[in-house]
Structure formats: structure tokens, C-alpha cells
C-alpha positions in Angstrom: 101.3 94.2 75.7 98.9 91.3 77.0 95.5 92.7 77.2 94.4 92.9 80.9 90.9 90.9 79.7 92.5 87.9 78.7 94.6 87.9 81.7 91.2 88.5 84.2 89.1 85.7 82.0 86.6 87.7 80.6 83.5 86.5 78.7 80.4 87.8 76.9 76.8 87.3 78.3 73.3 88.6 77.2 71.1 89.2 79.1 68.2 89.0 77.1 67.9 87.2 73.6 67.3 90.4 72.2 71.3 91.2 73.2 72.5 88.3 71.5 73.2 90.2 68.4 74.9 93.3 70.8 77.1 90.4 72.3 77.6 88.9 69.0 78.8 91.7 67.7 80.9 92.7 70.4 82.9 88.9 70.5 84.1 89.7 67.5 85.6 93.1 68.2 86.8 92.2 71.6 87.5 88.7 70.6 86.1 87.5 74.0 83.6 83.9 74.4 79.6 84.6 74.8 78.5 82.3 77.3 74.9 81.2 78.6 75.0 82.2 81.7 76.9 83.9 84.9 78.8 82.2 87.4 82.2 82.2 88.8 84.1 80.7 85.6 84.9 83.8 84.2 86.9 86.8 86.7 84.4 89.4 84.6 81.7 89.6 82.4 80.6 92.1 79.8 77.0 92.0 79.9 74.8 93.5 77.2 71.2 94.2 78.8 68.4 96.3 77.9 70.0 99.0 79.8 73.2 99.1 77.7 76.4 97.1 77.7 77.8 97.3 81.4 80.9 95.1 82.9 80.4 92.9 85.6 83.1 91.4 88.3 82.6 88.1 89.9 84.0 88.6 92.9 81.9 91.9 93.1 78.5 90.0 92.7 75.6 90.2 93.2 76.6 94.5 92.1 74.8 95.9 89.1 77.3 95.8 85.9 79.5 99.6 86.1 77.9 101.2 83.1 78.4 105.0 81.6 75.6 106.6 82.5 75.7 110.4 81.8 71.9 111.1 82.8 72.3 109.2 86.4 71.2 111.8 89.3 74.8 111.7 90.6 76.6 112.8 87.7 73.9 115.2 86.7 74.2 116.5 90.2 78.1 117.2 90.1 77.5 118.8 86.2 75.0 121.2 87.0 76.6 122.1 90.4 78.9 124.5 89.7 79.1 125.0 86.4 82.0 126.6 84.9 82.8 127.9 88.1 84.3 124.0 88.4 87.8 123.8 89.2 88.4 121.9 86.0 87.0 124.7 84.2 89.5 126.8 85.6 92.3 124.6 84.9 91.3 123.8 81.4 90.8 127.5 81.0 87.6 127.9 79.5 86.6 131.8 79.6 83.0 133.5 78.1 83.2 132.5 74.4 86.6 131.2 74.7 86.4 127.3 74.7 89.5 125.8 73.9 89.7 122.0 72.4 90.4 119.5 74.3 92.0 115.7 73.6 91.7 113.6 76.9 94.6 110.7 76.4 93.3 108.7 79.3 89.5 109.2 79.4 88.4 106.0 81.2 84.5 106.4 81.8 84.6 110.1 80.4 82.8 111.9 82.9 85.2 114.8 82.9 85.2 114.8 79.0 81.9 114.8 79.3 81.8 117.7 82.0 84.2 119.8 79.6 81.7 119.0 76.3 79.0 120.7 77.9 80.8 123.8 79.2 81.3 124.4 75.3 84.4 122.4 74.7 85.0 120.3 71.5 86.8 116.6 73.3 88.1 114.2 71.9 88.5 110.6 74.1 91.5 108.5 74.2 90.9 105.3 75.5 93.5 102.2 75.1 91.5 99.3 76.8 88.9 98.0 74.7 86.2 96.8 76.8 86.7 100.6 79.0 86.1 101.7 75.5 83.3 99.3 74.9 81.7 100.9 78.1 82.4 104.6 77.3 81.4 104.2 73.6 78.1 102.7 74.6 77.5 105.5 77.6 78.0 108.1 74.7 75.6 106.0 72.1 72.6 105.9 74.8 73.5 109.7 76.0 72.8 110.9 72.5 69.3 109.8 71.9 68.4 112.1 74.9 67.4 115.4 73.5 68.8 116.7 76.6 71.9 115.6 76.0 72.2 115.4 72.6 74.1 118.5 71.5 76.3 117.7 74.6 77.5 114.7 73.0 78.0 116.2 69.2 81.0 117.5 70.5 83.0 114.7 71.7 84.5 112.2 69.5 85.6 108.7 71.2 88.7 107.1 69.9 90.3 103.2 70.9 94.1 103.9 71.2 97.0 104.5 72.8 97.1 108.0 74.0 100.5 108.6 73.3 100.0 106.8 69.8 97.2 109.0 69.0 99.1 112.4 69.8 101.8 111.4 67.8 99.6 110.7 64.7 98.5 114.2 64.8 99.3 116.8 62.3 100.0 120.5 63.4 96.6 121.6 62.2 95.0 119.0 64.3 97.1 120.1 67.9 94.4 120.7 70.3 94.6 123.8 72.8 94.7 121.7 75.9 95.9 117.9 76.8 94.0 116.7 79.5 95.0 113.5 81.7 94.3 111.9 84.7 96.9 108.5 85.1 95.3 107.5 88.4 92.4 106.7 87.2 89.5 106.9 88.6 88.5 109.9 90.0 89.1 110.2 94.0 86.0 111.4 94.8 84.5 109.9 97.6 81.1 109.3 96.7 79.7 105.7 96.1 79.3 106.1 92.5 83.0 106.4 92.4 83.7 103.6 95.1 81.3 101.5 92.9 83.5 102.2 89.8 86.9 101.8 91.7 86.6 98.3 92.7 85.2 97.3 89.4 88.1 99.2 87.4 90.9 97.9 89.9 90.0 94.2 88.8 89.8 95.3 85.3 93.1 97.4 85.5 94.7 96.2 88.4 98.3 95.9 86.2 98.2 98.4 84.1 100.6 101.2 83.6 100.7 104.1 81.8 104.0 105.1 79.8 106.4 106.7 82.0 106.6 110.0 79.4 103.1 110.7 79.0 103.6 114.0 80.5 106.2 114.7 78.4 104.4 113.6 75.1 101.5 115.7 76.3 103.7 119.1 76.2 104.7 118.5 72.7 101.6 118.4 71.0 99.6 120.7 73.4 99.3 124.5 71.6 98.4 126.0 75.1 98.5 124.2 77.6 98.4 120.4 79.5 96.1 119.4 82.7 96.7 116.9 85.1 94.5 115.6 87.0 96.3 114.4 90.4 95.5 113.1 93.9 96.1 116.2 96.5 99.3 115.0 97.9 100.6 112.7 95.4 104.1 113.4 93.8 104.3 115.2 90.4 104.1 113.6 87.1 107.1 112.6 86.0 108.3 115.2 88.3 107.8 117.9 86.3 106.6 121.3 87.9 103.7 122.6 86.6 103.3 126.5 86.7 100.4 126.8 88.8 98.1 124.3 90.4 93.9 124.2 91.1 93.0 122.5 94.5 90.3 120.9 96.0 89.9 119.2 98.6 90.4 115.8 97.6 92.7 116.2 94.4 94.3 119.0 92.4 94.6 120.2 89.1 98.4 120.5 87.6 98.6 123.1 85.0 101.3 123.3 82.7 101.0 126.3 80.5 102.5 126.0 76.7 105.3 129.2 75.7 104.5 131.1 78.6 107.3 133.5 77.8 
């Protein structure tokens, strides 16, 4: 598969000369050009500040680079809102001292894994695009140098593959309890965090798909159960019915429960 950052033209820029080693570092891994300077050469830029390492859209300028930010007021807002009274924490099916692990084979920015690490949940993050990687990687770097959120982040592990790749190199001791995905990514919410991250994503991932039995792959290596993440009205995943669903008011929660018997 042609990686979506060679077809968008993407470079390397530092911000700083202090970043140079970052971007350095990172042209290597993501075998991308550092350039001098911003303009409208490149579709996208990953830019490595003193703030992190953050991606950038031409077209979307003069808008800060998207970066993963777990200790932003919005996402600390939404984490500490409800708690595990959260739908997802129903569908997931975390109960008091049960907290089931959890591999998230599409976990984009993470901020659901992130959600489900500090209700108690071991996660493990799939991610297949490199620089979304790059992003979530760095976001989970930062997040554990804050004391805060430190023992949040000691249980989530961050992985750079293909999700179904991933599942299938799994043992049976390593199965999780629960498969989470969400294959329209992002999240729908309709808040201008989100709206910020949906227009820089849809130049990023504006042609990629994910495989048409992802579903299926999920219910194979899940030991309890598999979670998908879904727009309210859109049509089921691979048109599989799920045995019960979670709603809200903007999306839903497909739940898919494993030897239900």
C-alpha cells in the first residue's frame, strides 16, 4: 500500500534549532525531507516544536499543528465528566475491580484508549499510519512526565502496525478480553477540538480504508467481547449484528459479546 504521506507531500520542519535533532531523528524513521522553512511546497508538515511534535496542513494555515495533548482542558473535561458512568465504560464492560484488557486496532489520536487506561484498563494501541503514530507516540511521551498522568499512561503500550496484522501475531495467552475499534475515525463529537482534528486527519487520511473483515478478525481473537465505535445511524460493520448496542446522542456503541451461550 502507498503510504498516504508520500502521496499528500509531506516534509519535516523544526521549529527551533533545538528540534533539529527531533526532526532528524524522525526523517529517518518516517523517511520524509526536513526542510527550512513552511510554505505551500509541501501538502503537510510534521513540525517538531517545543511543545511536541504536532502535524501541520497547508491548506489549513495559519492553524496550530494537531498534536496529542491528554492534559488540554477539553479532554480533561470529557475524562473527568462522567467517569465510568461513560458509555464506553459500559460497553467495554468495566465493573468495580473488574477491568478487562483492552487492544484498540485503530487507535488514531488515542483519546479513548486513553479514557479506558485511566478507568483501570491495561490498552494496548494499534496504529498503522506512521506519522498518526508519530503524533500518538509523542502525546503519550509528554503525558508521562506529568505526575498526574503518569500511572495513567503505565498502562498503555503503543504499537505501529496493521491492526489486523497485529491480532493475528498474537498467541492465546496474549488474547485480550475486549477489541475495541472505531473505523470512522475520528470521533463525531461536535466540539471544536474534534472539528480541528477532523479536517487535519481528512487531508492526512482522506484515502484510506480499512480492511473490509476487521470486524471479523476482531471476533476471533477477542476472549470476551468486541466494541465498535459507530456513527448513530450509520449501517453496521460488515453487517454484522451486535447483541446489544450503547447510544448517545451523536454515535453508538456496538457490542458483540464472545460465547454468549
Amino acid at each position: 500500500m502507498i503510504m498516504n504521506q508520500q502521496q499528500l507531500s509531506i516534509a519535516l520542519f523544526a521549529a527551533t534549532p533545538e528540534q533539529q535533532k527531533v526532526a532528524d531523528e524522525l526523517s529517518h524513521r518516517l523517511n520524509l525531507t526536513v526542510v527550512t522553512h513552511m510554505d505551500t511546497c509541501y501538502a503537510a508538515y510534521v513540525v517538531c516544536d517545543e511543545n511536541g511534535i504536532g502535524l501541520s496542513i497547508s491548506q489549513l494555515a495559519p492553524m496550530k499543528p494537531l498534536q496529542v495533548d491528554f492534559a488540554s482542558e477539553a479532554f480533561t473535561w470529557r475524562r473527568k465528566s462522567h467517569g465510568k458512568n461513560q458509555p464506553i465504560a459500559k460497553a467495554i464492560g468495566i465493573k468495580p475491580n473488574y477491568y478487562p484488557t483492552v487492544i484498540d486496532i485503530t487507535a488514531g489520536l488515542g483519546r479513548d484508549s486513553f479514557l479506558l487506561a485511566e478507568l483501570g484498563c491495561p490498552v494496548t494501541l494499534v496504529e498503522r499510519n506512521p506519522v498518526i503514530f508519530t503524533l500518538l507516540n509523542d502525546g503519550v511521551q509528554r503525558a508521562s512526565l506529568q505526575q498526574e498522568l503518569a500511572v495513567v499512561i503505565a498502562r498503555m503500550q503503543c504499537v505501529q502496525q496493521e491492526g489486523i496484522d497485529y491480532l493475528q501475531s498474537l498467541s492465546f495467552e496474549q488474547k485480550p478480553d475486549v477489541i475495541y475499534l472505531d473505523p470512522m475515525f475520528p470521533s463525531r463529537q461536535k466540539t471544536a477540538l474534534v472539528k480541528k482534528e477532523m479536517q487535519v486527519l481528512h487531508y492526512l487520511l482522506h484515502d484510506e480504508e480499512f480492511s473490509d473483515n476487521l470486524l471479523t478478525t476482531a471476533l476471533q481473537f477477542a476472549k470476551k467481547r468486541v466494541v465498535v465505535k459507530r456513527p448513530l445511524h450509520a449501517p453496521l460493520l460488515e453487517d454484522i449484528k451486535p447483541h446489544h448496542m450503547i447510544k448517545t446522542p451523536q454515535m453508538r456503541f456496538d457490542v458483540y459479546i464472545i460465547n454468549s451461550n
